[in-house]
NUVODREN-534472 format. One record per atom (N, C-alpha, C, O): residue number from 0; chain; atom name; x, y, z. Coordinates in nm, 3 decimals. Each point is the difference from the previous one (the first is absolute). Layout:
N
nr, kette, atom, east, north, up
NUM, A, CA, X, Y, Z
...
//
This chain:
109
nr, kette, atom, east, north, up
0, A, N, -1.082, -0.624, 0.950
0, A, CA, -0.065, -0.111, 0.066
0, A, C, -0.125, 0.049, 0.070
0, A, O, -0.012, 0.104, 0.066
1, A, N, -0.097, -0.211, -0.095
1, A, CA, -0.136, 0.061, 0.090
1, A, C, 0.030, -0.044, 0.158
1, A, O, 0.075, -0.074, 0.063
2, A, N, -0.184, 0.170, -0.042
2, A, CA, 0.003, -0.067, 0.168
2, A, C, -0.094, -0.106, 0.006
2, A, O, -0.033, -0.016, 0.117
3, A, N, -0.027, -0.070, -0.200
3, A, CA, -0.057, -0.149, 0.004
3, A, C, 0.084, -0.083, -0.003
3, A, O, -0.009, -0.114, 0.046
4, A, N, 0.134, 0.180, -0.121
4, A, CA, 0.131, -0.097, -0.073
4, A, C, 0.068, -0.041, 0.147
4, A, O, 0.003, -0.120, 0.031
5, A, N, 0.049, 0.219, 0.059
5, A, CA, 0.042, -0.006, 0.094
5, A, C, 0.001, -0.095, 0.104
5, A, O, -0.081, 0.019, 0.091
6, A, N, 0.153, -0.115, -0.085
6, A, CA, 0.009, -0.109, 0.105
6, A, C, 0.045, 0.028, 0.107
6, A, O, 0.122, -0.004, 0.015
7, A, N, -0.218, 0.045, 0.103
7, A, CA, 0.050, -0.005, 0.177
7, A, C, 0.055, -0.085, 0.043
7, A, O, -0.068, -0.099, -0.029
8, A, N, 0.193, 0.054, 0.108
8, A, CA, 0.045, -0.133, 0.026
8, A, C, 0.043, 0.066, 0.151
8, A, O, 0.026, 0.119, 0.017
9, A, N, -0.024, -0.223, 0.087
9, A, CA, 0.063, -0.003, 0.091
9, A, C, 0.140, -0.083, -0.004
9, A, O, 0.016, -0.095, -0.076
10, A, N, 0.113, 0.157, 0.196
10, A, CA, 0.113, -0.039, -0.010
10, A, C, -0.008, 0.020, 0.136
10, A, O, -0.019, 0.106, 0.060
11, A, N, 0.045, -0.272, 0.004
11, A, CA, 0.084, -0.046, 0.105
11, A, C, 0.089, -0.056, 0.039
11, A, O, 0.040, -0.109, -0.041
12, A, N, 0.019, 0.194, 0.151
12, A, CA, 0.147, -0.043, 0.071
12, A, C, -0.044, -0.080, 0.108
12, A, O, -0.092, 0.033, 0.074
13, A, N, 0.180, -0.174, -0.063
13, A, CA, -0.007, -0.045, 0.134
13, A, C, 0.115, -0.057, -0.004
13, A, O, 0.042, -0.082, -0.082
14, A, N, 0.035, 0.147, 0.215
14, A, CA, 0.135, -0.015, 0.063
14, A, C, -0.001, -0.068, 0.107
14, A, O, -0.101, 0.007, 0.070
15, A, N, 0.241, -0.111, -0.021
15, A, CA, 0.029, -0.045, 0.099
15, A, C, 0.159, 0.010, 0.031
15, A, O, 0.094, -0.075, -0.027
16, A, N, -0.105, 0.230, 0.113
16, A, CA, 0.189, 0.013, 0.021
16, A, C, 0.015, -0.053, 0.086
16, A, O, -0.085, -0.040, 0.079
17, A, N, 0.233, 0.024, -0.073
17, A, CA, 0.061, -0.025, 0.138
17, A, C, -0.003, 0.155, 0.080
17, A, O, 0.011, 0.114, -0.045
18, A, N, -0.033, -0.170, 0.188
18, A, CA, 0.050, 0.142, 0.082
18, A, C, 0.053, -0.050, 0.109
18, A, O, -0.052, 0.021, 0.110
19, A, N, 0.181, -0.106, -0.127
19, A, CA, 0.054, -0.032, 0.123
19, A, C, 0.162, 0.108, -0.006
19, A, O, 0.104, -0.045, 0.050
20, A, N, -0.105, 0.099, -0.077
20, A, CA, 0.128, 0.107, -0.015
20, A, C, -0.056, 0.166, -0.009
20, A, O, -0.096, 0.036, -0.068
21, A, N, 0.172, 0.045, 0.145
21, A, CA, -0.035, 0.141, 0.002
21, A, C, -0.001, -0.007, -0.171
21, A, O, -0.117, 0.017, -0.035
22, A, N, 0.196, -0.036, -0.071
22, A, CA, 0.031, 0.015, -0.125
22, A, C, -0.089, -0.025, -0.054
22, A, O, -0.043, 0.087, -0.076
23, A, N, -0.048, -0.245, 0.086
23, A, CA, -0.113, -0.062, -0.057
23, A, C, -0.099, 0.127, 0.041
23, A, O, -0.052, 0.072, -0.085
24, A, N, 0.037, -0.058, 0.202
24, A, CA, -0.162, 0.103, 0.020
24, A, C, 0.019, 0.083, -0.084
24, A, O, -0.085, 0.028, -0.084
25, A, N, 0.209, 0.029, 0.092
25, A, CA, -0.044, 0.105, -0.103
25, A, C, -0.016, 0.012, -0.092
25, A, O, -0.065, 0.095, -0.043
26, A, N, 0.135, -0.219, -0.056
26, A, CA, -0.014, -0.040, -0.148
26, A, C, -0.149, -0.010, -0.003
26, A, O, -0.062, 0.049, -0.094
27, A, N, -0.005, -0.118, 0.204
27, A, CA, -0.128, -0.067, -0.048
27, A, C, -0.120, 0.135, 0.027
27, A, O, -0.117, -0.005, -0.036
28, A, N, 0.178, 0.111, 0.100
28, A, CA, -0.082, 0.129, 0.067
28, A, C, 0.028, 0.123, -0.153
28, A, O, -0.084, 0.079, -0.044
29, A, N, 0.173, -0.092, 0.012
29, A, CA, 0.014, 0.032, -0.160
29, A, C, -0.054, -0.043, -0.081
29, A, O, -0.080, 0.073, -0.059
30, A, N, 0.094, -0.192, 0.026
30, A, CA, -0.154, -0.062, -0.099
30, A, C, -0.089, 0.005, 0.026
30, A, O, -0.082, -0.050, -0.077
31, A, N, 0.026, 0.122, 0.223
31, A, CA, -0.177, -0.034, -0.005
31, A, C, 0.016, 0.188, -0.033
31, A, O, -0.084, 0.035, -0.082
32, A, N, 0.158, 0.060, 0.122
32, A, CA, -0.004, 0.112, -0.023
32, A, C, 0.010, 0.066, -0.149
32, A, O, -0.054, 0.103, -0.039
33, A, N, 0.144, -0.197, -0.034
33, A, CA, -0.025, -0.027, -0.142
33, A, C, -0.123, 0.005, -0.074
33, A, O, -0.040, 0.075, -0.089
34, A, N, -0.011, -0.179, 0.151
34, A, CA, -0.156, -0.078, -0.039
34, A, C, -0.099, 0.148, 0.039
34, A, O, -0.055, 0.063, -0.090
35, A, N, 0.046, -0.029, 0.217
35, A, CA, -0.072, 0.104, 0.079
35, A, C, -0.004, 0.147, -0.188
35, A, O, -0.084, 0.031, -0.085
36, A, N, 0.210, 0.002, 0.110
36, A, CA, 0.062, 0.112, -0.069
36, A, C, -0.047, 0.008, -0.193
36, A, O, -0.008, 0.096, -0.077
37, A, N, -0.018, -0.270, 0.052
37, A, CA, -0.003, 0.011, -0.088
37, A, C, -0.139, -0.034, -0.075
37, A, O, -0.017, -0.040, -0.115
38, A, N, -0.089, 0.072, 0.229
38, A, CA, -0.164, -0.033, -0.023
38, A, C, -0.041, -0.138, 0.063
38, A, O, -0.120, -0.022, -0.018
39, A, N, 0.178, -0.062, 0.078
39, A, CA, -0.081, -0.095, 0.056
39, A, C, -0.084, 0.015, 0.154
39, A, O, 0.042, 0.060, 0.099
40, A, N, -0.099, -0.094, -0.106
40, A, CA, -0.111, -0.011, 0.137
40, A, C, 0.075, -0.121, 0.049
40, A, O, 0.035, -0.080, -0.087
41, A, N, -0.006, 0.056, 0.206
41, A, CA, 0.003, -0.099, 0.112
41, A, C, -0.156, -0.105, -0.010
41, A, O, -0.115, 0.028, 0.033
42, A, N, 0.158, -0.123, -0.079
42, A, CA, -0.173, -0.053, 0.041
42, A, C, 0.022, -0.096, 0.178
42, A, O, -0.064, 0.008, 0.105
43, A, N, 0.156, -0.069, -0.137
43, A, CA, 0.102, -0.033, 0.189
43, A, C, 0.137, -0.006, -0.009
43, A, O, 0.075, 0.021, -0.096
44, A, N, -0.046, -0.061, 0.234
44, A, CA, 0.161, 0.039, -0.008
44, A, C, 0.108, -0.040, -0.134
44, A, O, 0.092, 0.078, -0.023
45, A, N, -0.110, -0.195, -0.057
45, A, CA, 0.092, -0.018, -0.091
45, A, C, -0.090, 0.017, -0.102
45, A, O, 0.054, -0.023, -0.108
46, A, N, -0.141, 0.047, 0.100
46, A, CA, -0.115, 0.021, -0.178
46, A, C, -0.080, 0.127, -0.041
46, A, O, -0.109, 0.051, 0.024
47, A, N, 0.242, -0.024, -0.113
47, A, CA, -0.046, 0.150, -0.073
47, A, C, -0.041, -0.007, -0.121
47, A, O, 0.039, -0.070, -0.094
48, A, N, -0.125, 0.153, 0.102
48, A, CA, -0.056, -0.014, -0.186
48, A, C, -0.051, 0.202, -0.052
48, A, O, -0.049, 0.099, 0.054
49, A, N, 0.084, -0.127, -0.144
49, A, CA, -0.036, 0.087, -0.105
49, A, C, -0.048, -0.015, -0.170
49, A, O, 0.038, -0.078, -0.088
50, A, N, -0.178, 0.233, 0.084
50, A, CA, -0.048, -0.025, -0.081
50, A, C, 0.061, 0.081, -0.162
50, A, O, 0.015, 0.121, -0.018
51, A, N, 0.011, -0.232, -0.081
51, A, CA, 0.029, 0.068, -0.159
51, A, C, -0.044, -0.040, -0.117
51, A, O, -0.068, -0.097, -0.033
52, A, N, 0.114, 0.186, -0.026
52, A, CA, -0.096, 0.034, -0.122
52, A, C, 0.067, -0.079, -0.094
52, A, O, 0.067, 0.060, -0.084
53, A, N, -0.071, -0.215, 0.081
53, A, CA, 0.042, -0.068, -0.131
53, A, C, 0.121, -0.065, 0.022
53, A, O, 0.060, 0.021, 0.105
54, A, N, -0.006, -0.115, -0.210
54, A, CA, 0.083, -0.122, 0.016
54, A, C, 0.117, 0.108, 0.034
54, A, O, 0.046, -0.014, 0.113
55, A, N, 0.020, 0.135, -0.201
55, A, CA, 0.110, 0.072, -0.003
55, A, C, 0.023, 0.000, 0.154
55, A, O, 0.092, -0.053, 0.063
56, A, N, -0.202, 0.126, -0.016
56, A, CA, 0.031, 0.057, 0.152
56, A, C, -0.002, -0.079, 0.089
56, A, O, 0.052, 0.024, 0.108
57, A, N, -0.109, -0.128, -0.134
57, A, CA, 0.052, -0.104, 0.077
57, A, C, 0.144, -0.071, 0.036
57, A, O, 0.054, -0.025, 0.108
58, A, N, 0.003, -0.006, -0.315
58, A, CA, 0.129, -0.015, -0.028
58, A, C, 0.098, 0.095, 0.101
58, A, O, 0.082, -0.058, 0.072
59, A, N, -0.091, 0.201, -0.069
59, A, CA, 0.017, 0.146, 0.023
59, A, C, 0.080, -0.041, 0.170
59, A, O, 0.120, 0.004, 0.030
60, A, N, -0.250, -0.044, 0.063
60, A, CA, -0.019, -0.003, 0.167
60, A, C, 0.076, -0.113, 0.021
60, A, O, 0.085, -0.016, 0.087
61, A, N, -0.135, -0.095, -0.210
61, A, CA, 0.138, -0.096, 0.080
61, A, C, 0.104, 0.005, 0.011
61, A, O, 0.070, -0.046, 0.090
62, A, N, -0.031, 0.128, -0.220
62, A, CA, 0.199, 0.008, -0.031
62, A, C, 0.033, 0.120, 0.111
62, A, O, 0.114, 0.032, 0.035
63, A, N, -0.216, 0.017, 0.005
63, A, CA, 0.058, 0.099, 0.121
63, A, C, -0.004, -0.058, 0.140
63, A, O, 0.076, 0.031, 0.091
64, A, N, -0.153, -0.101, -0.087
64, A, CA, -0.031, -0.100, 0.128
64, A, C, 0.123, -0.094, 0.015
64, A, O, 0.047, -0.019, 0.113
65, A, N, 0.012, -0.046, -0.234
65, A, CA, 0.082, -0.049, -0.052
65, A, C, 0.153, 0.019, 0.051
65, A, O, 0.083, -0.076, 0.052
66, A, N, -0.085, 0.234, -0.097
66, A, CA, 0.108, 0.104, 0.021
66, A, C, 0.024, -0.001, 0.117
66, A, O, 0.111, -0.043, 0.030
67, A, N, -0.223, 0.099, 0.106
67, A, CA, -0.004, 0.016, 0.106
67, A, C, 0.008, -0.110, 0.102
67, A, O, -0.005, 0.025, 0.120
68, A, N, 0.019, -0.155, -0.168
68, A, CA, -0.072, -0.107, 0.102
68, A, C, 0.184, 0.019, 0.064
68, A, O, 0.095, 0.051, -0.059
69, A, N, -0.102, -0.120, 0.209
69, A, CA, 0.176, -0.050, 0.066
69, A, C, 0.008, -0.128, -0.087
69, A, O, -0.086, -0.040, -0.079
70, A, N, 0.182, -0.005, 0.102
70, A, CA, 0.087, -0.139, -0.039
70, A, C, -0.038, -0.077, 0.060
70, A, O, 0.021, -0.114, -0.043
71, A, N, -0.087, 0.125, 0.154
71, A, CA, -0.034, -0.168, 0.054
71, A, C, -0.146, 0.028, 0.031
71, A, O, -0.051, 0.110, -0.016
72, A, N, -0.020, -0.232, 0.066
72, A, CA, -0.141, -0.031, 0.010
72, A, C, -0.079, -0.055, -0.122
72, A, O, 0.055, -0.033, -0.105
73, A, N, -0.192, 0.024, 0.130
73, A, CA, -0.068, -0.017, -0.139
73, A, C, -0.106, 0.101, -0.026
73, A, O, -0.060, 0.037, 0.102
74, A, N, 0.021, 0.017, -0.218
74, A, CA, -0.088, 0.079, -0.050
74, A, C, -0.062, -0.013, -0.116
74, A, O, 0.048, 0.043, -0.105
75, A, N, -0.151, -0.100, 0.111
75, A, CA, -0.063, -0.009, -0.105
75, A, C, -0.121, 0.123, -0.101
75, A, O, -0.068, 0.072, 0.073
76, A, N, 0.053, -0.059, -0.186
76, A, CA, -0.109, 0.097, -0.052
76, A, C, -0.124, -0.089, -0.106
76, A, O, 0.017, -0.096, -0.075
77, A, N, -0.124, 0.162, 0.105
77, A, CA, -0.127, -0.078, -0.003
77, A, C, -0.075, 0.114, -0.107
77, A, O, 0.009, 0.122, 0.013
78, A, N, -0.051, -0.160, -0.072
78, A, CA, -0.105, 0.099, -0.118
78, A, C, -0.131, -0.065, 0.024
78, A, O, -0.005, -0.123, -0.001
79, A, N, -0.110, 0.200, 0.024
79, A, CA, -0.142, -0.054, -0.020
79, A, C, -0.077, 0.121, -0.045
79, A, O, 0.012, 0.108, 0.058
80, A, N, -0.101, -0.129, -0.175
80, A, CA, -0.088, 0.128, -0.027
80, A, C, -0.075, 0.043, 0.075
80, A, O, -0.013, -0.072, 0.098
81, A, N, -0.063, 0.188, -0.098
81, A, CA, -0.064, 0.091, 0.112
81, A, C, -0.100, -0.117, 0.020
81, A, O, 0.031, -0.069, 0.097
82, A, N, -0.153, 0.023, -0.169
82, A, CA, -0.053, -0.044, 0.021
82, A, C, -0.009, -0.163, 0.085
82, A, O, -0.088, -0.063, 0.058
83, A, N, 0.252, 0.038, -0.094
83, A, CA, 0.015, -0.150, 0.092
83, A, C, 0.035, 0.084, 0.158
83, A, O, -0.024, -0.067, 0.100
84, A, N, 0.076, 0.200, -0.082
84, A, CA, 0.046, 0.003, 0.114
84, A, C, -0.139, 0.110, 0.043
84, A, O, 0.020, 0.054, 0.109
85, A, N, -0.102, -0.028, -0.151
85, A, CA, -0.136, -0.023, 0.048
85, A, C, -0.081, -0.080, 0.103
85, A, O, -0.073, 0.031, 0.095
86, A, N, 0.113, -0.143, -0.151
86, A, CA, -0.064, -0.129, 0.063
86, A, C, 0.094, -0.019, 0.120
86, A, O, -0.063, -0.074, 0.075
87, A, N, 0.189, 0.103, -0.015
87, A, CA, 0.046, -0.028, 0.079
87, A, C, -0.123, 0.010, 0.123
87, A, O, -0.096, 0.075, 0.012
88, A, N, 0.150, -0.197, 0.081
88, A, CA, -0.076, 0.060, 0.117
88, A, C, 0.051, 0.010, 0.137
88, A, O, 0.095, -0.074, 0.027
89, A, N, -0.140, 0.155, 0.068
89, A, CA, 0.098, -0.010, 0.104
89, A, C, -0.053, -0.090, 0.108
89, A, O, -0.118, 0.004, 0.036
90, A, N, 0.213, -0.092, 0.018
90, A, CA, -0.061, -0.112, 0.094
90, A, C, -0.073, 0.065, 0.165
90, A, O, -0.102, -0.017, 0.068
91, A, N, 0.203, 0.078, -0.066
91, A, CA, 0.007, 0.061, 0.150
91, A, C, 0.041, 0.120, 0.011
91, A, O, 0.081, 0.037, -0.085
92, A, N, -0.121, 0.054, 0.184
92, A, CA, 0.139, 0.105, 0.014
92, A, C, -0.117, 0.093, -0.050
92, A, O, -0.118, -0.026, 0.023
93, A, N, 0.186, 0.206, -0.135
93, A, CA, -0.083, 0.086, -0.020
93, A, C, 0.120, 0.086, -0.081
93, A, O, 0.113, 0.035, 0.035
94, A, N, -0.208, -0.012, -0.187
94, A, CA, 0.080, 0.066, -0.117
94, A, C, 0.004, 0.107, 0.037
94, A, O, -0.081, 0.058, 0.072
95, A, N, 0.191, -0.015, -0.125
95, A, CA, 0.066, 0.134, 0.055
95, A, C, -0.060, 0.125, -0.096
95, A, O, -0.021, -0.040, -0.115
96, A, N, -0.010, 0.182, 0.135
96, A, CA, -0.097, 0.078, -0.095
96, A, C, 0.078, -0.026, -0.110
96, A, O, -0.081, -0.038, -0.085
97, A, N, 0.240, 0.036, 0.016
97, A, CA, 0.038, 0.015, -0.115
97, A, C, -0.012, -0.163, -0.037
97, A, O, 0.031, 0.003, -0.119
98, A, N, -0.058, -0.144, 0.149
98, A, CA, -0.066, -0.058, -0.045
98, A, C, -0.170, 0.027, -0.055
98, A, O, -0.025, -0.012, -0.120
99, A, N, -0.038, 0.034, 0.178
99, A, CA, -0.123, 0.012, -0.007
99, A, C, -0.042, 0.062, -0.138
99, A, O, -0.090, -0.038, -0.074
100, A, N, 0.164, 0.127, 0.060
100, A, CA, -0.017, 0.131, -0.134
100, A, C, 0.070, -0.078, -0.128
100, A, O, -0.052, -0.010, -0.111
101, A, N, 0.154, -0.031, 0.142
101, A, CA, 0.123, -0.041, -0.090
101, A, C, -0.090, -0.024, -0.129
101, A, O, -0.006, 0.073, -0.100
102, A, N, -0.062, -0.191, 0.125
102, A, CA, -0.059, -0.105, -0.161
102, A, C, -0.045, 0.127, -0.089
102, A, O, 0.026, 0.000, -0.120
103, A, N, -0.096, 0.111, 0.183
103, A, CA, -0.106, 0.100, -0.030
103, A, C, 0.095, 0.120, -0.056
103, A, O, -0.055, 0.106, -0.030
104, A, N, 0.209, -0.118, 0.014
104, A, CA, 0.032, 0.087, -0.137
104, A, C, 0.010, 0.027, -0.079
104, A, O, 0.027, -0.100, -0.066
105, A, N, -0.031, 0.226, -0.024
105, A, CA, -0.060, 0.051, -0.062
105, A, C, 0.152, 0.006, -0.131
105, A, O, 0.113, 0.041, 0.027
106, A, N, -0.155, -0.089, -0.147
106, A, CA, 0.104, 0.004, -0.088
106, A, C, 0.013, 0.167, -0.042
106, A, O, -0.097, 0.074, -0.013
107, A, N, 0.249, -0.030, -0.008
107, A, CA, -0.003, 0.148, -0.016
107, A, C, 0.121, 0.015, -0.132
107, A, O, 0.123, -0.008, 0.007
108, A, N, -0.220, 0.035, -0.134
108, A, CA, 0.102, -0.010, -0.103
108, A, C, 0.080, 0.125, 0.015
108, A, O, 0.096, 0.021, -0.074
//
């Protein structure tokens, strides 16, 4: 496969646990450590995203995201190509340095 062939895609997590039980925090402190462990950036407290190389690895992050999520709450996963999550913009507030760089990697066959 060329590296023209190569489709960048972004993959986002956005979670809403419960944390009204010592049990819940931690279920829900496990899935973001999951998420952390397994290449996502924090973009805020419940919305993580990470960047891959094509539909597979996408397929790949969810069934592990999948794997990892607790039993209760909701979590959803979001795909947008580099170039739609380009255009994101931030309203308020201030991107963090591993935002800033992120869009700007470098494919490594």
């Amino acid at each position: 496969m060329k590296s023209e062939d190569v489709r960048i895609l972004w993959l986002f997590v956005f979670f809403d646990l419960p944390v009204g039980t010592k049990e819940e925090r931690r279920a829900a402190s496990r899935f973001r450590n999951f998420l952390k462990d397994d290449g996502y950036m924090m973009l805020q407290f419940s919305v993580y995203a990470r960047i891959c190389r094509g539909e597979e690895a996408i397929d790949k992050h969810v069934g592990r995201a999948t794997r990892a999520m607790p039993s209760v709450g909701s979590i959803r996963a979001l795909q947008v190509t580099d170039k739609q999550y380009a255009r994101m913009r931030l309203l308020l507030g201030e991107s963090k340095k591993t935002e800033q760089i992120a869009p700007k990697q470098m494919v490594l066959l």
